[in-house]
C-alpha positions, -999 to 999 in steps of 0.1 A, spaced: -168 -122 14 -167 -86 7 -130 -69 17 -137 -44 41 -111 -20 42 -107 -5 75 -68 -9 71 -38 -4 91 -19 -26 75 -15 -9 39 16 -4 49 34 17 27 61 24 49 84 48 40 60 74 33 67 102 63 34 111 69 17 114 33 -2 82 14 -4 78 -18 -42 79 -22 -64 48 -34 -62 48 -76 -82 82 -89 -95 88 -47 -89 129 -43 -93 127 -5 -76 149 20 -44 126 41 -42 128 77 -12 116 96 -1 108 131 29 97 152 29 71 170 43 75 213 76 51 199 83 74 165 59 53 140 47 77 114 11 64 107 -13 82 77 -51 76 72 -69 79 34 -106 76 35 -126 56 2 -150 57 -22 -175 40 6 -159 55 36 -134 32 48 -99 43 60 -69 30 48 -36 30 70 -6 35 59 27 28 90 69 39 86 89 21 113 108 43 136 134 19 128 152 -9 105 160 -33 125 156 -45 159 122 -51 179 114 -15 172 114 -26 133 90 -54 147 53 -44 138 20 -55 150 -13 -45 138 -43 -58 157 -76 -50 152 -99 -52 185 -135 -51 176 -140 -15 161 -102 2 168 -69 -6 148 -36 -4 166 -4 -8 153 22 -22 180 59 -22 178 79 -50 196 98 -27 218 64 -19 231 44 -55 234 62 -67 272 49 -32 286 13 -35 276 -4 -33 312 26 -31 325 34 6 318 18 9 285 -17 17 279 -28 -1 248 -44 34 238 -11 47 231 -14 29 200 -49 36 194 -45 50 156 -80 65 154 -82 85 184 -43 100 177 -59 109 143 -88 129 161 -59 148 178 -54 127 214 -23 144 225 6 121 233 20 122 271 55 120 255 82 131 229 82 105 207 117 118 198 133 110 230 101 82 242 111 59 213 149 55 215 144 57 253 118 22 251 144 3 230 170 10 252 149 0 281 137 -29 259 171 -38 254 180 -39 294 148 -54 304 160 -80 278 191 -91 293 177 -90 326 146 -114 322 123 -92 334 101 -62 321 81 -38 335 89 -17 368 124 -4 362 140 26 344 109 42 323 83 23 344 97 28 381 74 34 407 43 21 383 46 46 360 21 46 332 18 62 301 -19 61 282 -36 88 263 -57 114 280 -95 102 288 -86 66 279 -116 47 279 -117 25 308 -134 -14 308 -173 -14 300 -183 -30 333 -196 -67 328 -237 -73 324 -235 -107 328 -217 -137 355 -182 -133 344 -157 -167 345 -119 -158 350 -100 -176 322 -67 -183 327 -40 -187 298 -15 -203 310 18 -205 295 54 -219 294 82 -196 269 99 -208 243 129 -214 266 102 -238 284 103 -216 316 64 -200 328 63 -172 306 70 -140 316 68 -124 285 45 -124 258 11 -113 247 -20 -132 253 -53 -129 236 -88 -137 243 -119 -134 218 -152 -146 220 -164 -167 190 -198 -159 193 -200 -120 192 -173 -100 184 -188 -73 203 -190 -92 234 -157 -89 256 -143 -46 254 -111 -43 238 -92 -39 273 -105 -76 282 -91 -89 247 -53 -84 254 -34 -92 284 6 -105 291 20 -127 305 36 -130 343 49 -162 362 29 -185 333 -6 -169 335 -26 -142 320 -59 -139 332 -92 -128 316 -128 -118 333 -156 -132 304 -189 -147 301 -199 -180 293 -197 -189 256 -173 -200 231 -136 -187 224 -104 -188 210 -69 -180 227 -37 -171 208 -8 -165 228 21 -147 210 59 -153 225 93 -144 208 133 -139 220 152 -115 212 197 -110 213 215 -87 234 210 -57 210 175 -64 213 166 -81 178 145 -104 174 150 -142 170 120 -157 169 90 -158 172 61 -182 178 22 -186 179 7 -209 199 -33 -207 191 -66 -225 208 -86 -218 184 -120 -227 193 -133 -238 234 -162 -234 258 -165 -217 287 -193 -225 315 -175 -219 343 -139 -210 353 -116 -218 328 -75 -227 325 -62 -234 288 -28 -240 281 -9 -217 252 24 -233 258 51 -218 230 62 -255 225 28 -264 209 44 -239 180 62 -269 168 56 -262 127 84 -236 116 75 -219 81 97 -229 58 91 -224 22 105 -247 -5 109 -228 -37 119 -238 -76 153 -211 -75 171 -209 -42 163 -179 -20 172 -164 13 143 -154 36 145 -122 37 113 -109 57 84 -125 69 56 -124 90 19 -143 103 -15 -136 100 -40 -151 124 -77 -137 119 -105 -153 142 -143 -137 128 -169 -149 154 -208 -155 145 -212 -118 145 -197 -88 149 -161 -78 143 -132 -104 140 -100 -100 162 -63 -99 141 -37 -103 150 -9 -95 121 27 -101 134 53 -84 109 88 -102 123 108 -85 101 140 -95 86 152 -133 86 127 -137 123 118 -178 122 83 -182 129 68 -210 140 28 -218 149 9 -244 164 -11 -269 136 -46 -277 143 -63 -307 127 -103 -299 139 -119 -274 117 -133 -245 135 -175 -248 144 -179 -212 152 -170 -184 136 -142 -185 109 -105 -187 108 -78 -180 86 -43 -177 89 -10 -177 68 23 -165 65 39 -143 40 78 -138 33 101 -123 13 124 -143 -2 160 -127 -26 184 -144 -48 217 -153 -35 246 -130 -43 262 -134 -74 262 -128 -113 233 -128 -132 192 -111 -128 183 -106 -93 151 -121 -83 128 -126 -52 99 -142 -44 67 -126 -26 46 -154 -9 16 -159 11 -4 -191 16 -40 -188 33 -58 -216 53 -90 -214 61 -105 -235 94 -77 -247 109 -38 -238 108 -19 -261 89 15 -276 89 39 -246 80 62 -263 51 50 -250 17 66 -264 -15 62 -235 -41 60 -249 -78 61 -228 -109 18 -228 -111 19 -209 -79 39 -176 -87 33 -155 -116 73 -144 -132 66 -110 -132 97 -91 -151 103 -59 -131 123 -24 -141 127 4 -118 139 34 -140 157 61 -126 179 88 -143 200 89 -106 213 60 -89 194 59 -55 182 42 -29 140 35 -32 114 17 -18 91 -11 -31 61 -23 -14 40 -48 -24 13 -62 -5 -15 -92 -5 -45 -92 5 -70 -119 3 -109 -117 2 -117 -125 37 -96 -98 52 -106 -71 73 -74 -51 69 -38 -60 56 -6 -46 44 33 -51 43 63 -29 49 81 -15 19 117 -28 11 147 -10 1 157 -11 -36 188 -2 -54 183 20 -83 180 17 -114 173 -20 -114 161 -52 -135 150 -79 -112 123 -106 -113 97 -110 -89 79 -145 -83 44 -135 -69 20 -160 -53 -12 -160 -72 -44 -177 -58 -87 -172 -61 -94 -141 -38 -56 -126 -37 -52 -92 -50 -18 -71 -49 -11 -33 -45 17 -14 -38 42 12 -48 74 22 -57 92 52 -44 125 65 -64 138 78 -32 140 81 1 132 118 16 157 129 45 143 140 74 132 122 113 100 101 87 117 97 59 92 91 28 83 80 -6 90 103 -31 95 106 -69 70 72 -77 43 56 -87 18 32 -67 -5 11 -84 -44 0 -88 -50 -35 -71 -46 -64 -94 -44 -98 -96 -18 -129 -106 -24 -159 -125 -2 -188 -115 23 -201 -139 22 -167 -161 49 -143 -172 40 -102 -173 58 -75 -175 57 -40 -149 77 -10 -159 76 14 -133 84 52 -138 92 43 -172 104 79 -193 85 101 -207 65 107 -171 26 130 -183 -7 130 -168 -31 103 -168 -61 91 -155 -69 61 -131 -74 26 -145 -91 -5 -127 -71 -37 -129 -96 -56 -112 -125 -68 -134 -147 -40 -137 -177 -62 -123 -156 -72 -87 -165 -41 -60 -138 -48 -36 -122 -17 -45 -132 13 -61 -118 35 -90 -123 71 -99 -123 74 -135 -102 109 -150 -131 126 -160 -166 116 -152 -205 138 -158 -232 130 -137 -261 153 -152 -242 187 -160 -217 184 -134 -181 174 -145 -153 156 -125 -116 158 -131 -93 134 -115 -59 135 -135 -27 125 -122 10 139 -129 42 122 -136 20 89 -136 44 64 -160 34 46 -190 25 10 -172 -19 6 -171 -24 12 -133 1 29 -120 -6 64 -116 19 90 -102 27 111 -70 14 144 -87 19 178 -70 38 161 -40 66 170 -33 92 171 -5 109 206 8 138 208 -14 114 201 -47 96 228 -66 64 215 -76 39 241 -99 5 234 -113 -21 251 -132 -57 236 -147 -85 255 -165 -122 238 -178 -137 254 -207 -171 251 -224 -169 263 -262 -140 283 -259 -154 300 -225 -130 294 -190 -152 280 -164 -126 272 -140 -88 274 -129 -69 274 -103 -36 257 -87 -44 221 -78 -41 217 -39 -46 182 -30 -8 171 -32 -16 144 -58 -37 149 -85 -57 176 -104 -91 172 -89 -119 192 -89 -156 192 -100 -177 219 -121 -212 226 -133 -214 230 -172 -241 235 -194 -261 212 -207 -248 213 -246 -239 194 -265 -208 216 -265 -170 209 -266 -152 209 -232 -117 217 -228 -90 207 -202 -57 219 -197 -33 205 -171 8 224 -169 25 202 -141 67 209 -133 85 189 -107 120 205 -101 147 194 -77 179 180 -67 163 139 -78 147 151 -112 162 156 -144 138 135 -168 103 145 -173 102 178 -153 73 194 -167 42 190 -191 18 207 -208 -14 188 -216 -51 197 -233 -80 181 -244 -107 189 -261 -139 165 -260 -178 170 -274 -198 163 -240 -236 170 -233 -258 161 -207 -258 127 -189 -286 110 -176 -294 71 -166 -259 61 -170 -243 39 -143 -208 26 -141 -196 -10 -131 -190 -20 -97 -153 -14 -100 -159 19 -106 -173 51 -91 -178 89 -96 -177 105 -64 -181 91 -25 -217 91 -17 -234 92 20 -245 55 14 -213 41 -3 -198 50 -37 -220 67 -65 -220 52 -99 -241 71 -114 -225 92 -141 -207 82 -171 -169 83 -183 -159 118 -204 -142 106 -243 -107 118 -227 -81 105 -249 -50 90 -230 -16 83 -242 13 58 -235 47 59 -248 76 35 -256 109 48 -266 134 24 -283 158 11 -270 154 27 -235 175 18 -206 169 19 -168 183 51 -165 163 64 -188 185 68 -215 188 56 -252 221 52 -273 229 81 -296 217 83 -330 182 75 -347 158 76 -321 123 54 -322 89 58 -305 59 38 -298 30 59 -292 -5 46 -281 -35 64 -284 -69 50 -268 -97 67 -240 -103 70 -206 -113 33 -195 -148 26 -195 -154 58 -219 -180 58 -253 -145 66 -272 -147 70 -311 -117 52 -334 -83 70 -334 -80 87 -365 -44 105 -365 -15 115 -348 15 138 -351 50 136 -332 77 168 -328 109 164 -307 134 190 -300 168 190 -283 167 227 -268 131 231 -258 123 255 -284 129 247 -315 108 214 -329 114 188 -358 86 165 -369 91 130 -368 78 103 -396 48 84 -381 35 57 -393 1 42 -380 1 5 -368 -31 1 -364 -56 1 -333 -44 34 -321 -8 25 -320 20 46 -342 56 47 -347 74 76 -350 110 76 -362 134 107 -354 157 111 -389 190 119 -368 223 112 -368 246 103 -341 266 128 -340 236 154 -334 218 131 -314 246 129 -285 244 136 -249 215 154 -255 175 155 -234 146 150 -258 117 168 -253 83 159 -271 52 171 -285 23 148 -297 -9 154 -306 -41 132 -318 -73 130 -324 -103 102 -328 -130 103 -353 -156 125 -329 -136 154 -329 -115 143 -298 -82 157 -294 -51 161 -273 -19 181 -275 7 171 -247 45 184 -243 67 170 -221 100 184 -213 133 165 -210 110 134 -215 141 117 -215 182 112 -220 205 107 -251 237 91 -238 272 102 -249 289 75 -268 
């Protein structure tokens, strides 16, 4: 099935309001806060979808508790603090991500409104009873202006009851029920899909057809954390006439346990239920538990007639404390049909060992988020964790047919009431195979401009990448990214930067020596930007200055980058489905062809987390190639120049290895190569006439010793 991306649930959270766009996608950001503090962000793609992006308010407690549902065309993102008040206070709209993104004003500060529902969370808690007290005395409600009211029923509605006993066995009074109809998506309005429960029962008005019930209970302690949580699911019934069905918490008698080859201490976790009916849109229900929650579902044996369903549960696990690597593992197992028994044994051929360094000149706090997503799904997306910085850790991925991972890494935290990513890199989705070993470097010294590259096979369209530099005719596109590392996929944060940071930028387009355009790039990530040229054959040029200044940057603060290329006019060229030129009014446009751009990666010897290398003799691997996808012409040479001051430069010997790779060795000694930054200067060209010329300043650290 094709992924279609209308996601709430890339959730990169930590980033305060600005997403790190799609691989090579120069779209604008739009951002919203959520009633209860959540900082929620919108990117659009290639084909028009939106991708969501959520920060908790908070880190733990239910307010850290996140739920996404998607209720046939809107996305909401729910935090537990909020989930006992809906209709009984709390108008789902509230949460309503689309229309706070068109500019719905909010009937509350979510300053004071947040910390205000927790505590009220937290009282109701230890009373036994929400709704009518404190916040909601005297039935207050709070919804968005102009919410939109119940369509009124066109056919002989049934009342279906779900009834319900808690997890402590008593008729529930808490908990969220829902009800979907299995034959149209469409069929039952959004504010007949959800309802809670009071004295056992949640009722529903609907028409005769088939359905599926999912009632969704938890506990919480005194201080209002969560301590478990349960889904109790009838997946698939009739209705002909009035209905009861029974959702009981105790039918969630499987707990998800996972079984894995190292030991490892649950550390996150979360379900996924998705019901899709014949047609029209599927309901989801995606319950992010959050820290060390147990969940537990209830199994089902009969597959599914109508419709489709798949579920599964994904966790975090980490090492132990103690000596030695730290590792995790980052799980999910889908079902498809019914909902299995939740004990997973995880065995070596299920995980690929990925080896993982996070470099970082200062030691900081960051963020990491990796998220799965599998083919059937209709959104998706985990929470970012923190991660101590520098670090070496390894990371036990699952890998299975239709699961693709993105994510990102942030080198800090920003301050502020949404603090965000900063300082990283976020990659292209790719997959895992099971029982392999690879290695990620991410913001691996020296940090320069690069283009986007597809991880995906280049024939699988469930995601789309912008190539650098694309033609289409006589009209050229630039998509280059800043401080992007050396790792294939991972591109860089670009011009964005947080208030303390000085960011600068500059680009210029030429056509035989003659400036066609310049300007300051302005869309906070990359240099992006389109021109006419003339036909040619001619030789473009490109220049790109980036400089990143501030209190969290001392490596890689600046470079100066330009290419020259021979281009002419392009006609009848079309990329593969993984790739695209520009968003188009029926989907993504592949009709244009990839500009010779040369790239370049680097590999210094000997380099450590920090981004520092042990005085004396310095070594670098330097690897020339193309733009992906481009006509590129063999690498024929390269040169290497590194200088301690900025100013005055040295050559290095290089030495070709062969298929565009070289090794350039810096003649020093210790005692001048000492507590020093290294700035370098390469240049190279292929056998077309190709060339590029890139300085990067304080590409990285000599250590004293």
């Amino acid at each position: 099935m094709r992924r279609t991306l209308s996601v709430l649930g890339v959730v990169l959270a930590g980033l305060g309001g600005i997403a790190p766009p799609q691989a090579g996608a120069a779209v604008p950001t739009t951002s919203a806060t959520l009633i209860t503090g959540e900082r929620v962000s919108v990117r659009t793609t290639a084909d028009g979808r939106s991708l969501f992006e959520v920060r908790p308010a908070a880190e733990k407690g239910m307010a850290r508790t996140l739920v996404h549902l998607r209720l046939g065309d809107r996305d909401y993102e729910v935090p537990g603090t909020a989930l006992p008040y809906l209709g009984r206070g709390l108008d789902l709209s509230l949460f309503d991500i689309g229309a706070l993104l068109a500019g719905a004003p909010l009937p509350a500060d979510p300053a004071t409104f947040g910390p205000a529902l927790a505590k009220q969370f937290k009282e109701d808690n230890a009373r036994g009873h929400f709704g009518g007290q404190g916040l909601f005395a005297g039935g207050a409600r709070f919804a968005l202006p102009g919410a939109r009211p119940a369509v009124q029923p066109r056919s002989v509605m049934r009342t279906v009851s779900l009834d319900a006993n808690d997890i402590a066995g008593k008729p529930a009074d808490t908990g969220v029920a829902f009800l979907y109809n299995t034959d149209d998506g469409n069929l039952l309005d959004f504010n007949e899909s959800v309802n809670y429960f009071s004295g056992g029962t949640a009722k529903f008005s609907a028409p005769d057809g088939n359905y599926s019930a999912l009632g969704v209970f938890w506990t919480a302690d005194a201080d209002g954390n969560a301590t478990e949580v349960r889904f109790s699911a009838q997946p698939e019934f009739a209705v002909k006439a009035d209905k009861t069905v029974r959702v009981d918490a105790s039918r969630a008698s499987s707990k998800l346990t996972w079984t894995t080859p190292r030991p490892a201490l649950l550390d996150d976790t979360g379900f996924f239920f998705r019901r899709a009916a014949t047609t029209g849109p599927a309901l989801l229900v995606d319950f992010d538990a959050g820290p060390g929650v147990p969940i537990s579902v209830s199994p089902t044996a009969v597959p599914v007639r109508t419709g489709a369903l798949q579920t599964y549960p994904y966790s975090r696990l980490v090492s132990p404390p103690g000596p030695g690597t730290p590792y995790e593992y980052v799980l999910q197992k889908a079902s498809t049909g019914t909902i299995p028994q939740q004990r997973y044994m995880i065995t070596a051929k299920d995980v690929a060992a990925v080896d993982a360094t996070y470099f970082s000149e200062y030691s900081s706090l960051g963020l990491r988020q990796r998220s799965g997503m599998f083919s059937f799904e209709d959104s998706g997306g985990r929470v970012s964790h923190p991660i101590q910085l520098p670090r070496k850790q390894t990371e036990y991925v699952s890998a299975a047919p239709g699961l693709s991972w993105f994510g990102g890494f942030s080198k800090y935290v920003l301050p502020g009431p949404f603090p965000g990513w900063a300082g990283g890199q976020y990659e292209s989705f790719h997959i895992y195979q099971g029982g392999s070993s690879v290695t990620e470097d991410w913001n691996r010294f020296p940090l320069h401009p690069t283009g986007a590259v597809a991880l995906l096979p280049l024939t699988d369209a469930a995601m789309f990448t912008q190539p650098g530099a694309t033609r289409a005719g006589d009209l050229v596109r630039i998509a280059i990214t800043p401080f992007s590392d050396n790792q294939p996929g991972h591109s860089g944060f670009g011009f964005y930067g947080e208030s303390r940071d000085t960011m600068t930028g500059y680009y210029r387009l030429t056509q035989d020596g003659t400036t066609l355009a310049e300007g300051t790039p302005s869309g906070g990530f990359e240099a992006g930007f389109e021109q006419e040229v003339a036909p040619g054959p001619a030789t473009l040029g490109l220049t790109i200055d980036a400089g990143r200044t501030g209190p969290m940057y001392h490596q890689s603060t600046a470079s100066h980058t330009e290419w020259t290329w021979k281009s002419q006019h392009v006609e009848g060229a079309t990329l593969p489905a993984a790739l695209y030129c520009a968003r188009g009014d029926n989907g993504p446009d592949r009709s244009c062809a990839v500009e010779p751009l040369l790239s370049l990666g680097y590999a210094v010897g000997g380099l450590r987390p920090d981004g520092s290398t042990p005085s004396g003799p310095q070594g670098l691997d330097l690897t020339v190639g193309h733009l992906q996808q481009s006509a590129g012409s063999p690498v024929t040479a390269a040169t290497v120049q590194y200088s301690t001051d900025g100013t005055t430069w040295q050559d290095a010997t290089v030495t070709p290895r062969g298929d565009g790779v070289f090794h350039a060795g810096f003649p020093t000694t210790t005692d001048t190569f000492r507590g020093i930054d290294v700035s370098l200067r390469v240049t190279a060209s292929d056998a077309a006439g190709a060339t590029i010329a890139e300085t990067i300043t304080a590409a990285y650290h000599v250590y004293a010793s």
